[in-house]
N, C-alpha and C positions, 0 to 999 in steps of 0.2 A: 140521743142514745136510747137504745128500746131496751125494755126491761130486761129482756135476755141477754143480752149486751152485758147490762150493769150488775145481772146478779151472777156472769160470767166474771165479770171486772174482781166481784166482792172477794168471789172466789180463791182468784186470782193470787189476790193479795191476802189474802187468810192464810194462804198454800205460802208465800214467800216469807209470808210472818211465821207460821208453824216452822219451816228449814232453817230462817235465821237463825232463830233460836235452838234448833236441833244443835246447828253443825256450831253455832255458839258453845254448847254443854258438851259436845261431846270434845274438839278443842280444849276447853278448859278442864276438861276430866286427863287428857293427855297429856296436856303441857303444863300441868298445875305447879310442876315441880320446879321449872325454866323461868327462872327469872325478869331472860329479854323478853319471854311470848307470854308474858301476863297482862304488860302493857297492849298486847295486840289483843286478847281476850277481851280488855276494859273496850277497846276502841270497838270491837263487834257488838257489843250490849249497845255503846253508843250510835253505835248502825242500824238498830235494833229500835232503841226508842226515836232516832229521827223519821225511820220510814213509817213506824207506829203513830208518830205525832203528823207526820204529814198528808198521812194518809185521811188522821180526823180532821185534819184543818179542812185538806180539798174537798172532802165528805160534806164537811158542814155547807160551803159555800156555794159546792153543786146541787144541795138540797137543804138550805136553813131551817125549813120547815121541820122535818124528820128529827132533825141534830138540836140538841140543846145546848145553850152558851156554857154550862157547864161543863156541855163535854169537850168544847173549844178552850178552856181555859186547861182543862188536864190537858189539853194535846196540845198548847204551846207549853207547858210544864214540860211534857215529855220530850219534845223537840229541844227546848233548851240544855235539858239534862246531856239530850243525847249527844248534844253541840260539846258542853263541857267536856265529856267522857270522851271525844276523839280527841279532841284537841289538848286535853290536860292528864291524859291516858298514864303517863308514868309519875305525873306527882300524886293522883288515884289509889294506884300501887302500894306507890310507901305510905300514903295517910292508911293503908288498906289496916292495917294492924291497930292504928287510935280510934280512930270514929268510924269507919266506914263498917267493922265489924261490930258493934255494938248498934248500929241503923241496921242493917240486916238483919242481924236477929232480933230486935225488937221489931223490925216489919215481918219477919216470916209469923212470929206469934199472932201477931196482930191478926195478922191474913188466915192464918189457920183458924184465929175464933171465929173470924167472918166466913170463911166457907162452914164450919160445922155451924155456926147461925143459920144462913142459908139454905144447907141442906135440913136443916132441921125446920124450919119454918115449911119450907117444901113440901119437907114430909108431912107435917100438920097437915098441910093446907090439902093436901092432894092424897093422904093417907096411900100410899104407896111410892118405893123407891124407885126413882127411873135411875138410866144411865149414869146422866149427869150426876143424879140426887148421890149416889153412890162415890161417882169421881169425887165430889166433893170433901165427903167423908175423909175418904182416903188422903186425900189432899191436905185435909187439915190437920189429921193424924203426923204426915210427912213433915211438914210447914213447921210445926208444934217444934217435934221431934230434932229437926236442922234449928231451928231459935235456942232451943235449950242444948243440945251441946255443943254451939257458936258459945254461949255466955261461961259453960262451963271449963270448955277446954280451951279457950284463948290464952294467950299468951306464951305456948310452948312453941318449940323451935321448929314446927311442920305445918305451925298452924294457917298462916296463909296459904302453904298448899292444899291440905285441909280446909280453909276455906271457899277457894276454889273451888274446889272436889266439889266440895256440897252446894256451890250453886253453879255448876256443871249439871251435876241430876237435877237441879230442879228447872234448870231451862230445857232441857230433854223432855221431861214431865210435862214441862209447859207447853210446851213444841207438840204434846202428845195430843196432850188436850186439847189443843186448837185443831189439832185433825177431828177429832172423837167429836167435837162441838160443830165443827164445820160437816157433818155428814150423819150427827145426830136428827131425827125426824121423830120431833116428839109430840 
């Protein structure tokens, strides 16, 4: 495969990973309320981390060199995950309200310290804000803002729609970002 070839391929698949997750969020923003279509929602996330996981498996084996066995280990995580989530898509659903929304939002927190770490260290490092440096920000702002009122507003009678919702936007977000990253030239 010649270079252009492969960095068409990466492409490629950046572009179907950004839409997964588009038309994932935005589905979940519309159907958040529908009961039967949340189980189909879960199973698209599950769609989502297989062809994400599969994609770093074949990556690694078409070039081990590049790829680190760590990043083979997150991508059979993610493939498994993604496994679970089609296949166990409505028992998903009903855990969604005990644990599943408490993992959530302590990962969105999480993930929001890490990008404003990131963009912050960035910015040290490089004393000026790029794109990215900014996306990030924002990012972690948002991340923040969805972990804290997951923990605060749980348990009322909208809230799995409500939670939905909010991780509808933030695979839209994400879906954004992967374009913005994939056609950033920094």
């Amino acid at each position: 495969m010649t270079v252009t070839n492969r960095r068409n391929l990466k492409i490629l698949i950046k572009v179907v990973e950004a839409l997964i997750l588009i038309v994932t969020g935005v589905l979940a923003i519309i159907y958040s309320g529908n009961t039967n279509l949340q189980s189909v929602i879960v199973i698209l996330v599950g769609v989502y981390l297989i062809f994400a996981g599969l994609t770093k498996i074949i990556g690694y084996y078409t070039n081990p060199i590049v790829q680190r066995k760590k990043g083979l280990v997150s991508a059979v995580f993610e493939l498994t995950v993604g496994i679970i989530f089609c296949v166990k898509s409505t028992s998903l659903v009903n855990l969604l309200n005990d644990i599943i929304i408490w993992f959530i939002a302590i990962f969105l927190i999480v993930i929001a310290l890490m990008f404003f770490f990131f963009a912050f260290m960035e910015f040290k490092k490089y004393k000026k804000n790029s794109k990215i440096n900014i996306v990030e920000y924002i990012l972690s702002v948002l991340f923040l803002t969805a972990g804290i009122l997951m923990l605060v507003f749980q348990g009322g009678s909208n809230f799995i729609a409500f939670t939905i919702i909010i991780a509808g936007v933030l695979f839209i977000i994400a879906g954004i970002i992967k374009f913005v990253l994939l056609f950033d030239k920094k």
